[in-house]
C-alpha positions in Angstrom: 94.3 99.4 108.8 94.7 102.3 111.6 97.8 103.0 112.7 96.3 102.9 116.3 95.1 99.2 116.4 99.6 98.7 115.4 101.8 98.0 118.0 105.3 99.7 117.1 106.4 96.9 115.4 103.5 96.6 112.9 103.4 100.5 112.7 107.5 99.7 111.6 107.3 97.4 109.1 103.3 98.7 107.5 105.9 101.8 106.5 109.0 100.1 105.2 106.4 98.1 102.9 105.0 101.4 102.1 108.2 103.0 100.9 108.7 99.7 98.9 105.4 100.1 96.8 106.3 103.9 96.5 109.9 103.0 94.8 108.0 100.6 92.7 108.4 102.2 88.9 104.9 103.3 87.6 106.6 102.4 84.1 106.5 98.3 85.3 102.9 98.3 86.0 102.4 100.0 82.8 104.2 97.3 81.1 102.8 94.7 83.3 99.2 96.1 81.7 100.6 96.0 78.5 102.0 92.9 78.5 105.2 93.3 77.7 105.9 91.6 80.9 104.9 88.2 81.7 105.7 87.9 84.7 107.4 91.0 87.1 110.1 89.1 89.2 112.0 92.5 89.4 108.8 93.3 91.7 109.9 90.3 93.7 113.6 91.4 93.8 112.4 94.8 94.7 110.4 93.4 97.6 112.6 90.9 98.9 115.7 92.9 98.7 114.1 95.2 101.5 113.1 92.0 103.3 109.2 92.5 103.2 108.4 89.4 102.1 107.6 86.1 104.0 107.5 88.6 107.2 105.5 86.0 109.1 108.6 83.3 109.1 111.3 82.9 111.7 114.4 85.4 111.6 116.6 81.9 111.0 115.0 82.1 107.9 114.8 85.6 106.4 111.7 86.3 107.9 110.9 89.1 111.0 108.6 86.7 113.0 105.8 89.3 111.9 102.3 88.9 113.5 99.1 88.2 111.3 98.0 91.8 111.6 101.4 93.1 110.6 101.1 90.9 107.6 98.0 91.7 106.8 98.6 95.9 107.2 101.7 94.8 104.5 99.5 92.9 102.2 96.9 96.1 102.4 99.8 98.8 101.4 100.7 96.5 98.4 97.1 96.5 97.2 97.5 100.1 96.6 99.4 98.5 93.5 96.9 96.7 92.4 95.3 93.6 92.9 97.9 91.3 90.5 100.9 92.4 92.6 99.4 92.2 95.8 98.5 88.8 95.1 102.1 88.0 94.0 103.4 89.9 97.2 101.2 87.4 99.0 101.9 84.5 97.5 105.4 83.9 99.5 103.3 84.0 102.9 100.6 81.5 101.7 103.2 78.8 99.9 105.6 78.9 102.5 102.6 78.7 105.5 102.3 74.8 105.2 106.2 74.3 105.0 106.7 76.7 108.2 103.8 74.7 110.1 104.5 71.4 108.7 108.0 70.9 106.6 110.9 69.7 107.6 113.9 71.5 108.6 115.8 70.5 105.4 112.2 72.3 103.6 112.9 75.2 105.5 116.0 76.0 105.1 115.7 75.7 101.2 112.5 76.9 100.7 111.8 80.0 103.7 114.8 81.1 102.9 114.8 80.9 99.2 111.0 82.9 100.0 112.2 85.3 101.5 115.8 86.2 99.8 113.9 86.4 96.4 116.1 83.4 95.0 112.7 81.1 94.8 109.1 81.9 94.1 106.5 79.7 95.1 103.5 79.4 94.0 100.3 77.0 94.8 99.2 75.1 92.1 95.8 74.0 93.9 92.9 74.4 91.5 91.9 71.4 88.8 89.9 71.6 85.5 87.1 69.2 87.5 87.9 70.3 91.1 87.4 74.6 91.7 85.5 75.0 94.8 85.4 71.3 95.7 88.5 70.5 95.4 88.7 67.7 97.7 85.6 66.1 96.3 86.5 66.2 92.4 90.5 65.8 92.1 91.8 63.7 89.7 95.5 64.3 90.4 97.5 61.3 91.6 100.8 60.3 93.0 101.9 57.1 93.7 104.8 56.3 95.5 107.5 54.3 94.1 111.1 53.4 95.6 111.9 56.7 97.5 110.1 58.7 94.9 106.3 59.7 94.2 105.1 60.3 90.2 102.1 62.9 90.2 100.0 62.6 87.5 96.8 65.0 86.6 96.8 69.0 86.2 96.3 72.2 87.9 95.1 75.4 85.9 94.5 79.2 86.8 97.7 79.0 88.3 99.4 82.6 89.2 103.1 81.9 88.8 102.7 79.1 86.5 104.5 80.7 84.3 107.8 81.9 86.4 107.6 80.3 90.2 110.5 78.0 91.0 108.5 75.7 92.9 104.6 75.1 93.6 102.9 73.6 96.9 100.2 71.3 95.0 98.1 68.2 96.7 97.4 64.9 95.2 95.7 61.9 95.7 97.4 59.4 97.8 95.2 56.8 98.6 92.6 55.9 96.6 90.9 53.7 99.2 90.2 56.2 102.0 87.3 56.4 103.3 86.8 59.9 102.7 89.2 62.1 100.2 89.7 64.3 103.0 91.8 61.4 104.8 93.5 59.9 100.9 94.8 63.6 99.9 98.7 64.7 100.4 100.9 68.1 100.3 103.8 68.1 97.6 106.5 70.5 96.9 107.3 70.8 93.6 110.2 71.8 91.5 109.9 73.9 88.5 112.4 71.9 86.7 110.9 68.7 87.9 111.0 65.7 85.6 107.6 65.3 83.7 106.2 69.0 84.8 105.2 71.0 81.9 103.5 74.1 81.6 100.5 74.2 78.7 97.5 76.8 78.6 98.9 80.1 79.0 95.4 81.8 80.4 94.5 85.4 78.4 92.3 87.5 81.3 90.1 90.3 81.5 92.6 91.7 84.1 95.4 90.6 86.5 98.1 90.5 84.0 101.4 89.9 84.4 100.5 86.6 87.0 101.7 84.4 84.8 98.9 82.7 85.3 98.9 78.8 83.1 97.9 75.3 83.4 100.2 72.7 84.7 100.3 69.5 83.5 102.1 66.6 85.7 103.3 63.3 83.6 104.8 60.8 85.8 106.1 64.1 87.7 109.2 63.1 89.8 109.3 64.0 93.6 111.4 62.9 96.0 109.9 61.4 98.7 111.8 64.6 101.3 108.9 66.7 99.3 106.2 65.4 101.0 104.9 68.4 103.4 103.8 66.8 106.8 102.6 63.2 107.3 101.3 60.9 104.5 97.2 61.4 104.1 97.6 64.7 105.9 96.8 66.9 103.2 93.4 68.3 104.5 94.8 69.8 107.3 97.5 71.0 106.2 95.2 72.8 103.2 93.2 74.0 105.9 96.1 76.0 107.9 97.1 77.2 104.2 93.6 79.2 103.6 94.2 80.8 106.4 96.8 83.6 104.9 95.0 82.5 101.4 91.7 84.5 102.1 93.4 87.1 104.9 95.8 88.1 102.3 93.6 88.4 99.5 90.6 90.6 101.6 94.1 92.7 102.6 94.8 93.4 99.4 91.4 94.4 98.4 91.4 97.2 101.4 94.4 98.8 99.5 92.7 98.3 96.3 89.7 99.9 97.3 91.8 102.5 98.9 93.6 103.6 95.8 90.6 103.4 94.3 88.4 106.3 96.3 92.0 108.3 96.1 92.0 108.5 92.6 87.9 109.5 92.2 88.6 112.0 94.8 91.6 113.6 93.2 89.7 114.5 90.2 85.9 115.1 92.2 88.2 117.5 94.1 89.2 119.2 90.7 86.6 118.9 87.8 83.7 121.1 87.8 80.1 120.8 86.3 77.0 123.0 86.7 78.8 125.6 88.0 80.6 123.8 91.1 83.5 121.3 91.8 82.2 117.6 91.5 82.5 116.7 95.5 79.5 119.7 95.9 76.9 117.7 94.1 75.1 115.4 96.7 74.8 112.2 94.5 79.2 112.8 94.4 79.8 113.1 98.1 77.1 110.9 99.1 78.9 108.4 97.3 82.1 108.5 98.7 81.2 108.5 101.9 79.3 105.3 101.2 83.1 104.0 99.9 84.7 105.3 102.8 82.2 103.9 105.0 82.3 100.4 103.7 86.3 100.6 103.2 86.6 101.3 106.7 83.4 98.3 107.5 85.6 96.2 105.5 89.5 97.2 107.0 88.2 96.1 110.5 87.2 93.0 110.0 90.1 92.0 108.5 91.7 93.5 112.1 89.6 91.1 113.9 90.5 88.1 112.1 94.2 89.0 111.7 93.9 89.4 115.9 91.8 86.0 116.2 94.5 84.1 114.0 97.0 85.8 116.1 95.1 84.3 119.3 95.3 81.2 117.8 98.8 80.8 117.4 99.1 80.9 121.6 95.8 78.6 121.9 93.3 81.7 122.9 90.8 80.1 120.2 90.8 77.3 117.3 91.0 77.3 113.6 87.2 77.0 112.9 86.4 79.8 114.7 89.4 81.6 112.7 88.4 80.2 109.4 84.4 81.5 110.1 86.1 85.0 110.7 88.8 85.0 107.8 85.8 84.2 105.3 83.9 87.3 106.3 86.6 89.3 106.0 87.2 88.0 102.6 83.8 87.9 101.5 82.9 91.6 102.7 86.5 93.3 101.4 86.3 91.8 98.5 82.8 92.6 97.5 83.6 96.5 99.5 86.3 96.1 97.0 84.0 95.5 93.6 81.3 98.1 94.5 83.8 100.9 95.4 85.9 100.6 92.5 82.6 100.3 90.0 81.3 103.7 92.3 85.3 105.4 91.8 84.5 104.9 87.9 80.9 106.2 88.0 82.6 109.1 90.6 85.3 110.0 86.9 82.1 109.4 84.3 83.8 108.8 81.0 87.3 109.3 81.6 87.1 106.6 84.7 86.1 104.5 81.5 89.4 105.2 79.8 93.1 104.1 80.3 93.7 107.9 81.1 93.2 107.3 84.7 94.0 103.0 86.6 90.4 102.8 87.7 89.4 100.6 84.8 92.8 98.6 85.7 91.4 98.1 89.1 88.1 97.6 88.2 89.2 94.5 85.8 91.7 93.3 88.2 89.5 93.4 90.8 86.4 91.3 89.7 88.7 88.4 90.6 88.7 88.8 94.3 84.8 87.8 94.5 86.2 84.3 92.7 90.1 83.9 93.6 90.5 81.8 96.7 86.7 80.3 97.1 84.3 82.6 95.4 82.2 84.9 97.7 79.7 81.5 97.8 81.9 79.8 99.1 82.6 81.8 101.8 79.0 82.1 103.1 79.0 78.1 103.1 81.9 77.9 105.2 80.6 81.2 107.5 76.7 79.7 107.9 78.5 75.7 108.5 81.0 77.3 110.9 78.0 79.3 112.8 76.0 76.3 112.8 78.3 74.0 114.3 78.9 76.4 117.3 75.3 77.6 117.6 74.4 73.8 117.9 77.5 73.1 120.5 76.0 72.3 124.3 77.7 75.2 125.9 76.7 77.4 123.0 74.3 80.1 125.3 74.9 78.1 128.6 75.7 81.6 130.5 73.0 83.8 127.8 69.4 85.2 128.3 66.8 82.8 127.0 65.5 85.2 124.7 62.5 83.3 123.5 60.8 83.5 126.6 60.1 87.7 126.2 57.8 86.9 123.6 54.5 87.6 125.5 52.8 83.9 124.2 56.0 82.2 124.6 54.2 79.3 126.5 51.7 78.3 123.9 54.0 75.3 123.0 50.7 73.9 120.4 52.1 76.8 118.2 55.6 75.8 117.7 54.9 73.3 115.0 58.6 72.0 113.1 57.0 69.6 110.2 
């Protein structure tokens, strides 16, 4: 994101996160590839100790009161690490979004401030075996309340944190007579040490290590009833509010994937020579990365605009569809920018892009998940067509615009304009 569109503020903190992934040891991500380490909380004691994480939450409770751009310029320097630790980095601002809208003070104070001191990782324990992209339509998981206690039973899987979060933000099933399961489904916070919580599959990928990613299964899973995020049945919106930093986040973090990317291909297009010149001489080279740089920079400002329109929306300036439509695009176009740059940085390094010589094959593995991780890129262009159609169709939608239709020169020959 361009230092220009930052007010001081933002410009402040984008570089205090930026000398945070600098100091981040190139040996842990090494390791983190290898998988020698499960799960990297000293990342999250790196991050938090410098108090970059949950930047969006109040100063009461570690946070900096942050705007959504700032975030998202932070999220976009983590990426430069990678897509695995920029989802980890973001992780703190998407679990702890419906407890700062919706929890209680008592949530707060635990969990914001265990977010954003490093003492507690959350994670969101969303997805089910039956219920990927429609969730709402195909879960399975339950909890029914009993004394001052609810008992969750199902499973979540592809969890990041599964394996290492100290709490998860998960939804259930709450009544099984609603009309629709958007108005049955409920927001839990749960502990990792909770009573009848057990973590099973631990999930081998093609990239992204070091998530910790496994499947959680929930027997008779105690939660006390002060764990309930919002009002009873309230789920859906409070999901809603939660995709918000989800799918900002995540195309953030693709812009600094796709950044690190095109810095690495250029680096050695700069240096290696063939037929008598440097790499960056040869048309089908340069042409290339300008294409990258082109579609980098496509992709960096949409993800301004819909930081700026979820910013507008926290003083009422515009709603949450209208956010959602733009947050989707952002995510859909960084993360696909994201795929095709990284694939052109490997074809930019030929053979040796291929190897573990240079991190473009890291990035290239890792970064196939963004066109799936929080609603596939399909998903997106239902919610961004639905979204468009709903306003397109509104009464005032064109009230004050030209009636375009009428500069067709036939435009009166009505007989022609046959719909079925």
């Amino acid at each position: 994101m361009e230092d220009f569109l930052l007010s001081d503020e933002e410009r402040k903190t984008k570089y205090e996160v930026r000398r945070v992934v600098k100091a981040v040891p190139h040996e842990l991500i090494r390791k983190i590839e290898s998988e020698e380490i499960v799960f990297p909380r000293e990342f999250i004691d790196l991050a938090t100790n410098e108090r970059t994480v949950g930047l969006r939450f109040p100063e009461e409770y570690g946070g900096r009161g942050s705007s959504w751009v700032g975030e998202a310029s932070a999220v976009e320097e983590m990426g430069f690490l990678g897509f695995t630790l920029s989802c980890m980095y973001s992780l703190g601002t998407i679990v702890g979004e419906p407890i700062h809208r919706f929890g209680t003070r008592d949530q707060k104070d635990k969990y914001l401030r265990g977010i954003t001191s490093g003492k507690k990782y959350g994670a969101e324990a969303i997805t089910e075996p039956s219920g990927g992209s429609d969730l709402f339509g195909m879960m399975k998981t339950t909890a029914e309340k009993r004394g001052n206690k609810y008992f969750l039973n199902g499973q979540k899987r592809f969890i990041v944190g599964g394996k290492g979060a100290d709490f998860f933000v998960t939804y259930a099933i709450t009544d099984k007579n609603a009309k629709s399961r958007t108005r049955g489904v409920s927001a839990f916070i749960l502990d990792r040490d909770t009573p009848g919580l057990k973590v099973e599959t631990m999930y081998g990928l093609m990239g992204n290590k070091g998530g910790g990613t496994a499947r959680l299964v929930f027997k008779d899973a105690e939660i006390p009833e002060e764990n309930l995020i919002g009002e009873l049945n309230g789920g859906y919106e409070i999901f809603n509010r939660m995709m918000v930093p989800e799918r900002l986040t995540t195309a953030a973090g693709s812009i600094g994937v796709g950044t690190a990317a095109i810095e690495v291909a250029t680096s050695y297009a700069l240096k290696r020579e063939s037929f008598g010149k440097k790499l960056i001489e040869h048309e089908g080279i340069s042409f290339k990365l300008a294409e990258s740089v082109a579609l980098l920079q496509n992709a960096s400002s949409m993800v301004y605009v819909a930081s700026k329109a979820a910013d507008q929306m926290e003083v009422g300036k515009t709603d949450l569809a209208y956010v959602r439509k733009l947050v989707s695009i952002a995510k859909l176009q960084s993360t696909e920018a994201m795929w095709k740059i990284v694939n052109d940085s490997m074809q930019m390094l030929g053979g040796i892009g291929y190897t573990t010589v240079y991190p473009v094959e890291r990035l290239l593995r890792d970064s196939r998940l963004g066109l799936i991780w929080t609603g596939s890129s399909e998903v997106m262009k239902l919610i961004i067509q639905h979204e468009f159609i709903k306003e397109f169709t509104d009464k005032n939608y064109g009230s004050t615009k030209r009636e375009i239709e009428k500069d067709a020169l036939d435009f009166k020959l009505e007989e022609e304009k046959v719909f079925n």
